[in-house]
C-alpha positions as CSV (number, residue, x, y, z in Angstrom):
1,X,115.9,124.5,166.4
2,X,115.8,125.8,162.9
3,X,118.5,124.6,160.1
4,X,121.1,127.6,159.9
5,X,121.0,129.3,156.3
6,X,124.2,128.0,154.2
7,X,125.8,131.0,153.3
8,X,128.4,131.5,150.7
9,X,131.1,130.3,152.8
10,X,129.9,127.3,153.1
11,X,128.3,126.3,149.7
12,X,132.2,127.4,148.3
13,X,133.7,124.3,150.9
14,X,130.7,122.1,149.7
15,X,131.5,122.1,145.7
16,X,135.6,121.9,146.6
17,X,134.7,118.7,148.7
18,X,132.6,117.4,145.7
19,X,135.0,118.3,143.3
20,X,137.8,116.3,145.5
21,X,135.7,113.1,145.5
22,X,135.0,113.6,141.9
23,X,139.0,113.5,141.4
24,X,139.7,110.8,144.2
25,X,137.1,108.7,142.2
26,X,138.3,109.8,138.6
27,X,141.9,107.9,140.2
28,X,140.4,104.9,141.9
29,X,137.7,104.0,138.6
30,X,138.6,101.1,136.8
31,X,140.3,101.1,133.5
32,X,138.1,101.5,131.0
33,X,137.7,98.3,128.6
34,X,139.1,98.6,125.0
35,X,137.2,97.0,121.8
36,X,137.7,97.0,118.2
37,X,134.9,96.4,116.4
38,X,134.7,93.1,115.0
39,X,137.9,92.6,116.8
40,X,139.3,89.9,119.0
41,X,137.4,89.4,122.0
42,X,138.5,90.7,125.3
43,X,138.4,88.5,128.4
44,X,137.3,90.0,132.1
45,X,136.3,88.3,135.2
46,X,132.3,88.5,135.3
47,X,131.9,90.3,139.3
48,X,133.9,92.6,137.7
49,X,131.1,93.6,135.3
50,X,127.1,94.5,135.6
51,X,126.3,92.3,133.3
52,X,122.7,92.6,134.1
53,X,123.0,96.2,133.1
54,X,124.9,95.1,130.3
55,X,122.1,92.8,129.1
56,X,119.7,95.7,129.4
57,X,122.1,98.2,127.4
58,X,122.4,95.8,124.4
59,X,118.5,95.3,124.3
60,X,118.4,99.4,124.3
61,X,121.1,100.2,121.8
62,X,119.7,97.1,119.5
63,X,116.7,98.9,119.2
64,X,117.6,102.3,118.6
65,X,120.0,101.5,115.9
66,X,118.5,98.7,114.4
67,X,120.6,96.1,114.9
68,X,120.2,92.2,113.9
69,X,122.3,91.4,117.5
70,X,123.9,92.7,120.3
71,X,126.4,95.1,120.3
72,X,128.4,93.7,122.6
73,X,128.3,90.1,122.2
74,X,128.8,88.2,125.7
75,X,129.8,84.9,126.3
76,X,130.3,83.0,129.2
77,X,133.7,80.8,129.0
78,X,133.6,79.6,132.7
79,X,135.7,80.1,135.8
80,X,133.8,83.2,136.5
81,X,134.9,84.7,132.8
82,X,133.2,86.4,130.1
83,X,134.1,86.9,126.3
84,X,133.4,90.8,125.2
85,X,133.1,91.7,121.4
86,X,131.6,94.8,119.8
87,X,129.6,94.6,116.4
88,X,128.6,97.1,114.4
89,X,128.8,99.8,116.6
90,X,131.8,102.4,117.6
91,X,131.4,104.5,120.8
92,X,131.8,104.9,124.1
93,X,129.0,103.1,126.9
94,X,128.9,103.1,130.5
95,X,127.5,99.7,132.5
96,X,127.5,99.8,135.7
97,X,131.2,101.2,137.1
98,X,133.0,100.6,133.8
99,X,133.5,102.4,130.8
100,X,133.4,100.2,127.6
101,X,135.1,102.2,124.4
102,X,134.5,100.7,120.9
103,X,137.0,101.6,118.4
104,X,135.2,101.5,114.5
105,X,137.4,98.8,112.4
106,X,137.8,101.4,109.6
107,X,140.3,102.8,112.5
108,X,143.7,101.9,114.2
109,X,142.3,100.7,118.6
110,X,146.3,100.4,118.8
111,X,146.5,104.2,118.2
112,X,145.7,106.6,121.0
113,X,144.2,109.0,118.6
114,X,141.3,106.5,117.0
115,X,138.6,109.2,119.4
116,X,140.1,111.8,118.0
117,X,139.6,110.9,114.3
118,X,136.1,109.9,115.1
119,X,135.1,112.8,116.9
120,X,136.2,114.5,113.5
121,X,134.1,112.0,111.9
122,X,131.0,112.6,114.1
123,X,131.0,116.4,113.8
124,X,130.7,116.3,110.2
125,X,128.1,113.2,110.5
126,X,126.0,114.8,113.4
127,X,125.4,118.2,111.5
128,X,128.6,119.9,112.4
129,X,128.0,121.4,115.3
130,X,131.3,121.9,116.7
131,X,133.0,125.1,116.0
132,X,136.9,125.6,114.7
133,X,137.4,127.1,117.9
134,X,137.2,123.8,120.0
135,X,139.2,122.0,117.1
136,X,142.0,124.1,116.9
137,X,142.9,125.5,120.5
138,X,141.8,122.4,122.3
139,X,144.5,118.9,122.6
140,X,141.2,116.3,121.3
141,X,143.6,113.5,122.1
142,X,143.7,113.9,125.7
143,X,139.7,114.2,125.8
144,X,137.4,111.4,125.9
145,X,134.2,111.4,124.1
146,X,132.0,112.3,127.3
147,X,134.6,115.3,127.8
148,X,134.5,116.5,123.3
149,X,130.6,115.7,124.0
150,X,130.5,118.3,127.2
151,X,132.5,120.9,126.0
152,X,130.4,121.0,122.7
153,X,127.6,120.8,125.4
154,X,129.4,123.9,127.1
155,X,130.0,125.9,124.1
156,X,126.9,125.7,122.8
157,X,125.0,127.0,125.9
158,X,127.3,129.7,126.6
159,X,126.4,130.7,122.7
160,X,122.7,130.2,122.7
161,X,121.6,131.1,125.9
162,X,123.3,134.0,126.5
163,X,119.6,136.1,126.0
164,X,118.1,133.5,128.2
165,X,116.2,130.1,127.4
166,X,113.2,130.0,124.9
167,X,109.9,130.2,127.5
168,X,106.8,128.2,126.5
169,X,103.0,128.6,127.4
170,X,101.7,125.8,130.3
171,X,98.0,125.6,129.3
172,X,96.8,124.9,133.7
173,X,93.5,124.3,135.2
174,X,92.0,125.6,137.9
175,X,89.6,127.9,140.0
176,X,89.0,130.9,141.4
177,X,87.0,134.3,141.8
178,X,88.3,136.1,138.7
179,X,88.1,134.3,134.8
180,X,91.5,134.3,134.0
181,X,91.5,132.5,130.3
182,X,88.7,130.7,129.0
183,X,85.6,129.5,131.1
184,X,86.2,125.4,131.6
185,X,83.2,124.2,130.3
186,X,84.0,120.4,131.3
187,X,83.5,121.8,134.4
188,X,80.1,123.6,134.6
189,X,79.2,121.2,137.4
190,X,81.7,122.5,139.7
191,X,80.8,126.1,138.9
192,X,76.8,125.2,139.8
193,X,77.8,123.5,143.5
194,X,80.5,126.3,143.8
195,X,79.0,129.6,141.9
196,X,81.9,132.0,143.6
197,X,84.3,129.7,142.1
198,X,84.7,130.1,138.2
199,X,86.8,127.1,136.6
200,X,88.9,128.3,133.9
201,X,91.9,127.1,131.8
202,X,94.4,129.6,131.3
203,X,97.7,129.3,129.6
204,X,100.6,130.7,131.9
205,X,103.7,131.9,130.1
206,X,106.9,129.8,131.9
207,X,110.2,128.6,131.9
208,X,109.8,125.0,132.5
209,X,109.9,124.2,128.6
210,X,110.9,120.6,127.1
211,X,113.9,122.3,126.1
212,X,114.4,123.7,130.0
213,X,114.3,120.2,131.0
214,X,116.1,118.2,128.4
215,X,119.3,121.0,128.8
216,X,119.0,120.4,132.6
217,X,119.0,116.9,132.6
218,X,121.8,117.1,130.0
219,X,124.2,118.5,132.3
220,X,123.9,116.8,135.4
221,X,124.4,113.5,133.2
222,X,127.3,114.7,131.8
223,X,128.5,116.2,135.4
224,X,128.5,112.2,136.7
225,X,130.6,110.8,133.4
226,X,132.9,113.5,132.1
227,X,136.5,113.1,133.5
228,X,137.6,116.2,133.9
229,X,137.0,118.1,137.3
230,X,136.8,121.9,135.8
231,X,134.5,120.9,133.0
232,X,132.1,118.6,135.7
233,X,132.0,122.0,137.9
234,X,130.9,124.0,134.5
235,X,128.2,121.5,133.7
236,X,127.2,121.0,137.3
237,X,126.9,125.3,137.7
238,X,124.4,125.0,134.5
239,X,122.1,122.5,136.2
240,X,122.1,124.8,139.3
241,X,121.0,127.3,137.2
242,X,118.4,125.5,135.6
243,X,117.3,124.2,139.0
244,X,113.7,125.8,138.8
245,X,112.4,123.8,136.3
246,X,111.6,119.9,136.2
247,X,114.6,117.8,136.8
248,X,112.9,114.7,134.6
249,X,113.7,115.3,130.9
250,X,111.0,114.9,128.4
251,X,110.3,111.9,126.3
252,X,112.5,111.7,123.7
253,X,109.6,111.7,121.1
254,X,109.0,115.1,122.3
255,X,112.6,115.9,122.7
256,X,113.1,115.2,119.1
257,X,110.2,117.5,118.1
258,X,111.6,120.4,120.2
259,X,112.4,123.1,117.4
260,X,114.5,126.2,118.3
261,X,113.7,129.9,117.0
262,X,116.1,132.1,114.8
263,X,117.8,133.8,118.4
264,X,118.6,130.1,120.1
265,X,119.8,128.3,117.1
266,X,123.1,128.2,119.2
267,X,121.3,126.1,121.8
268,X,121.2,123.3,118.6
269,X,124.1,121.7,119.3
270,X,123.5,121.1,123.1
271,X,120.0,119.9,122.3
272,X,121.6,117.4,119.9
273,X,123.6,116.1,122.7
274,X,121.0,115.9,124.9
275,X,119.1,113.4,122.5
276,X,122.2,111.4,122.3
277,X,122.5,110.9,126.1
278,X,118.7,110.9,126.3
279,X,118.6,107.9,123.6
280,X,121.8,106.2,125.5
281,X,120.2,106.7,129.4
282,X,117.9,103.6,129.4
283,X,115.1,103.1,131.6
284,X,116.8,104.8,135.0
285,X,116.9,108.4,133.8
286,X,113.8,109.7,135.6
287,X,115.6,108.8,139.1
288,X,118.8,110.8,138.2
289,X,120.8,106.9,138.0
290,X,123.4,107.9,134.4
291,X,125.1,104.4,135.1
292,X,123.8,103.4,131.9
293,X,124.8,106.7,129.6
294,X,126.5,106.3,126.4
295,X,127.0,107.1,123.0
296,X,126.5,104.4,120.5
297,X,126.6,105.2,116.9
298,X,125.6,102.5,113.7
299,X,129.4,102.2,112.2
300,X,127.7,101.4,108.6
301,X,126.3,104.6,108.8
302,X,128.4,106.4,110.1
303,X,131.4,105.5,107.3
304,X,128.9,106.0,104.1
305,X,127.7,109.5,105.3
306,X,131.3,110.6,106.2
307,X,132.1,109.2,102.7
308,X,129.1,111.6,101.2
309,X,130.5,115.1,102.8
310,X,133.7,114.2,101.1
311,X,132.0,113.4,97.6
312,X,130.1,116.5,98.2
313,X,133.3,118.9,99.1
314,X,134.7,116.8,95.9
315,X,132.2,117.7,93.4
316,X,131.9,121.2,94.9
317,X,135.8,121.9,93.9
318,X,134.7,120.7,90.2
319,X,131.6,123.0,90.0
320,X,129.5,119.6,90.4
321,X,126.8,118.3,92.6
322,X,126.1,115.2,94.1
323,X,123.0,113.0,95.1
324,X,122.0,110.0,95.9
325,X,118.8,107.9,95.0
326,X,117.0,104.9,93.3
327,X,117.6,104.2,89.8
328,X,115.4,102.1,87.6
329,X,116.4,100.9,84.8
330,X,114.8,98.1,82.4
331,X,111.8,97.8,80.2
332,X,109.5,94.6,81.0
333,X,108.9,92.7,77.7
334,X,108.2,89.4,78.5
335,X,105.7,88.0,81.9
336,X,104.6,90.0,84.8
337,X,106.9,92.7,86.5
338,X,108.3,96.0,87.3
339,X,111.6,98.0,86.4
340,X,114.5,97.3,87.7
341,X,116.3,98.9,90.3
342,X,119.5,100.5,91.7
343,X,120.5,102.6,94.7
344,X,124.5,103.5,94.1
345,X,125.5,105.6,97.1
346,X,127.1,108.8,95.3
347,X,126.1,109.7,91.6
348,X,128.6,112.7,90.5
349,X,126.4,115.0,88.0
350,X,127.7,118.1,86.3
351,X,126.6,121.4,85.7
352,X,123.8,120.3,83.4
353,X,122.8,117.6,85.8
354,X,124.4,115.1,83.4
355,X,125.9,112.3,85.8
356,X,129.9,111.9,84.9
357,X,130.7,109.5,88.0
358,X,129.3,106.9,90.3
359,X,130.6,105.9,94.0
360,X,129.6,102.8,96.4
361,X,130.9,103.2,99.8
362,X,132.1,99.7,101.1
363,X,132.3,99.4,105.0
364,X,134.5,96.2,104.6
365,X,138.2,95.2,104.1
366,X,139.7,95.7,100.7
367,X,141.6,92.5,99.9
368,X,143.5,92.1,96.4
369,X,140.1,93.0,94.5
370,X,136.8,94.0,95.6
371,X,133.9,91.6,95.9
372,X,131.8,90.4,93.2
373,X,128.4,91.6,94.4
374,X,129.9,94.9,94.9
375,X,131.5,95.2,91.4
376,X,128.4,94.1,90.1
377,X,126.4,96.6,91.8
378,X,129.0,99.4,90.8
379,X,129.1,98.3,87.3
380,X,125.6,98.1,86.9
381,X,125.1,101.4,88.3
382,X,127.9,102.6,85.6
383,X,126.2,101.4,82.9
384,X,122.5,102.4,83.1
385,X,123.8,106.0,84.1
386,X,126.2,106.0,81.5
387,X,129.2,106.9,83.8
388,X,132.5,105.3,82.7
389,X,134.3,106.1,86.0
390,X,133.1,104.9,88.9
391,X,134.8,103.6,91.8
392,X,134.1,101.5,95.4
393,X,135.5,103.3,98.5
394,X,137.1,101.5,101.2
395,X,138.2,102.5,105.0
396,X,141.8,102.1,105.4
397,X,143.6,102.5,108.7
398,X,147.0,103.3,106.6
399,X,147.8,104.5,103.3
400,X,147.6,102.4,100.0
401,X,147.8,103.1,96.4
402,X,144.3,103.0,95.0
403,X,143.3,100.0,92.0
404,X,142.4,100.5,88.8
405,X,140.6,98.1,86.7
406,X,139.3,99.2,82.6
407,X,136.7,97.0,82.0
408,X,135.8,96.5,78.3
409,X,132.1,95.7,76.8
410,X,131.9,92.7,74.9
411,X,128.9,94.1,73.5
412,X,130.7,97.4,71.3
413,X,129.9,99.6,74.2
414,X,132.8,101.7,75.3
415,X,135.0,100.9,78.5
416,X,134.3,101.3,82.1
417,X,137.4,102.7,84.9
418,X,136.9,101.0,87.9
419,X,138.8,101.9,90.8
420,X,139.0,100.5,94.1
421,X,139.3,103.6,95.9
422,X,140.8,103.2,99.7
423,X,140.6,106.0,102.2
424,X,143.2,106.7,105.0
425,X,140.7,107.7,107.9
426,X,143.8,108.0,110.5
427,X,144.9,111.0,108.6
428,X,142.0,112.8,110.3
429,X,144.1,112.9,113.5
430,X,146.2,115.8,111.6
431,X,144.7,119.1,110.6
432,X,145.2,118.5,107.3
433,X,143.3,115.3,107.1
434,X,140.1,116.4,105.6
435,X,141.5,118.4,103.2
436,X,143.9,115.2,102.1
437,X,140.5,112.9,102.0
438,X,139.2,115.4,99.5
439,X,141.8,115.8,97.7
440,X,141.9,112.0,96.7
441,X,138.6,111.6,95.9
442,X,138.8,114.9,93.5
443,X,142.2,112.8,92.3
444,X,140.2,110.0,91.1
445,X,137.2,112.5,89.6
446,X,139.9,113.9,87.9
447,X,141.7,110.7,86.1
448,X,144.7,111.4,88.0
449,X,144.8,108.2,89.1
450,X,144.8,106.2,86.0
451,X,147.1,108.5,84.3
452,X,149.7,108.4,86.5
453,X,149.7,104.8,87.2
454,X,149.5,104.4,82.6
455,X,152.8,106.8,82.6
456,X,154.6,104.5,84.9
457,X,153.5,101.4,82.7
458,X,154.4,103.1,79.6
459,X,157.7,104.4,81.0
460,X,158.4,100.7,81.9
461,X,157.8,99.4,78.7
462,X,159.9,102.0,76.9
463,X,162.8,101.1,79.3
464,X,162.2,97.1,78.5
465,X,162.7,98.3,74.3
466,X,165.8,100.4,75.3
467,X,167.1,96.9,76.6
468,X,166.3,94.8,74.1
């Protein structure tokens, strides 16, 4: 007896059921487990964890980002308990049933709004793909980064493929009583045991692109690890869509060479996050298993190009410019060698492309003073570009005054300002933020700084003559 067609009755019933399991299992799923990075290690029972997935995951993610070790460091204790600690890496990674979020140390775990500020972070740092729109009208705190990482995914496909998908040619073999294409001559054989059948290779124009495939992967992936139901049902409806092309996603060599014309460049940021899930979906992807998704970024890197944007929005209110690159410096006059060399992260250079300022960005606690290597570094830096304000820039998780050090030549030569500049990345959790991070790096630029801290010694010691 033949299958009765499902008519749209019955397809409506199907996707309320799925989106009631989705929600029954959203309630019964495990509380995620919280990290700081570089933080105090959690303990969990180990049947409570995959930690043969986990094992795989760190192998992954130390590959991809180019890590020395793990990520998350695991160590067995006994009793059936495990010691968890994140290093290096901020993000958010599935294993098995359980979510594992890693807050950056440059940011506050104890504060629910640490994803917020880095999702701020990470639209600046991944290209800036995100739109005011999704800032500004959207609560960020009550979305986690699978949800700000679908509805970017969302957005962008309702932008860019609103005239359709870019099509691709699929060059195909095959046979047949008309030449379509060029005559196969590999296969001249064939065409001598078979004359009524001509072998040709003809290139057929279709849909099933990289891009097709990647976008269609993307969304059912996000569709099993988002939270909310509505924005699983918008993803799910674009993988329907997209259901006539290949459901496997292309390698990710080939997904990063996918390049998008001037009428899809709103497709960008989708494809973007499709690379990230495609680089976080280990070896299981091809079978549709996402237990393994996640988003992993390099925290090192992450803090010194965030710290660039805001020397270049700096420089830019000054009618500067910014760059960064290797310096040498150094004349060999004695023995076998080659110039010296220095890579400072930010060199501040004028209109005439004079440099006026040098920044290191320093992913590491600021204590009373900074560390020697890294004043060194800084200073020499300083001195072979002939800046005499330069600086070190530290993640802070609240605010504190910046330090200011002159350093005098013992040679004649005139003195150096060095500040130890630290930057209050919470603040990004308020609109004004950004605007507040640029404003004290153009503070320092400017000798703010110094000058008000040298009016409030100088006002000290005229008050200490009035009393004596």
């Amino acid at each position: 007896m033949p299958h009765p067609r499902t008519g749209p009755g019955q397809r409506t019933r199907h996707r309320r059921r799925q989106e009631v399991v989705q929600v029954a299992d959203t309630l019964t799923a495990p509380l995620p487990i919280e990290l700081q990075e570089y933080g105090a290690p959690v303990v969990r029972h180990a049947e409570d964890l995959d930690l043969r997935a986990l094992a795989e995951a760190n192998k992954r993610w130390k590959r991809a980002l180019g890590l020395s070790g793990d990520p998350i460091r695991v160590e067995d204790i006994g009793d059936g308990l495990v010691k968890l600690r994140a290093e290096a890496v901020t993000g958010v990674v599935r294993v098995g049933g359980t979510d594992i979020e890693i807050a950056p140390k440059f940011l506050s775990a104890a504060d629910d709004s640490w994803q917020t500020v880095l999702w701020r972070i990470l639209t600046v740092v991944e290209g800036g793909h995100v739109d005011d729109n999704l800032t500004s009208a959207h609560e960020l705190e009550s979305l986690s980064m699978p949800d700000l990482l679908a509805e970017m995914f969302l957005a962008s496909y309702a932008r860019g493929a609103a005239r359709g998908l870019p099509r691709g040619y699929l060059t195909e073999q095959s046979t047949g009583g008309t030449l379509r294409g060029s005559l196969d001559l590999a296969r001249l054989g064939e065409w001598v045991a078979r004359p009524w059948d001509l072998p040709y290779v003809a290139d057929l124009l279709t849909d099933d692109t990289p891009l097709a495939r990647l976008l269609r992967w993307s969304a059912e992936c996000l569709a099993a690890t988002v939270i909310a139901p509505g924005r699983a049902r918008a993803v799910r409806e674009i993988a329907a869509g997209l259901s006539h092309v290949g459901r496997q996603p292309p390698h990710l060599l080939d997904a990063q060479r996918i390049s998008l014309g001037i009428q899809h460049q709103g497709l960008e940021a989708a494809r973007v996050v499709g690379l990230l899930l495609l680089e976080g979906s280990g070896v299981h992807h091809a079978s549709g298993d996402h237990a393994l998704s996640g988003f992993l970024w390099n925290s090192d890197v992450i803090y010194e190009n965030y710290i660039y944007w805001l020397c270049q929005r700096a420089a830019s209110r000054r009618g500067e410019r910014v760059n960064k690159g290797a310096v040498k410096f150094g004349e060999v006059i004695a023995g076998e060698g080659s110039k010296l060399e220095t890579t400072p992260d930010v060199v501040f250079r004028d209109a005439q492309g004079t440099p006026v300022a040098v920044t290191d960005s320093k992913y590491k606690r600021l204590g009373t003073r900074p560390k020697a290597p890294d004043t060194y570094q800084v200073l020499t830096a300083g001195h072979v570009l002939g800046c005499q304000r330069i600086s070190l820039t530290y993640p802070v998780a609240q605010d504190r005054e910046p330090t200011v050090w002159r350093v005098s030549s013992a040679l004649g030569g005139k003195d150096v300002e060095l500040t130890a500049l630290p930057l209050n990345l919470m603040s990004l959790a308020r609109p004004e933020g950004p605007q507040a991070l640029i404003d004290s790096v153009v503070s320092w630029l400017d000798g703010d700084l110094f000058a008000t801290q040298q009016s409030g010694l100088d006002d000290g010691a005229a008050g200490a003559d009035e009393s004596s």
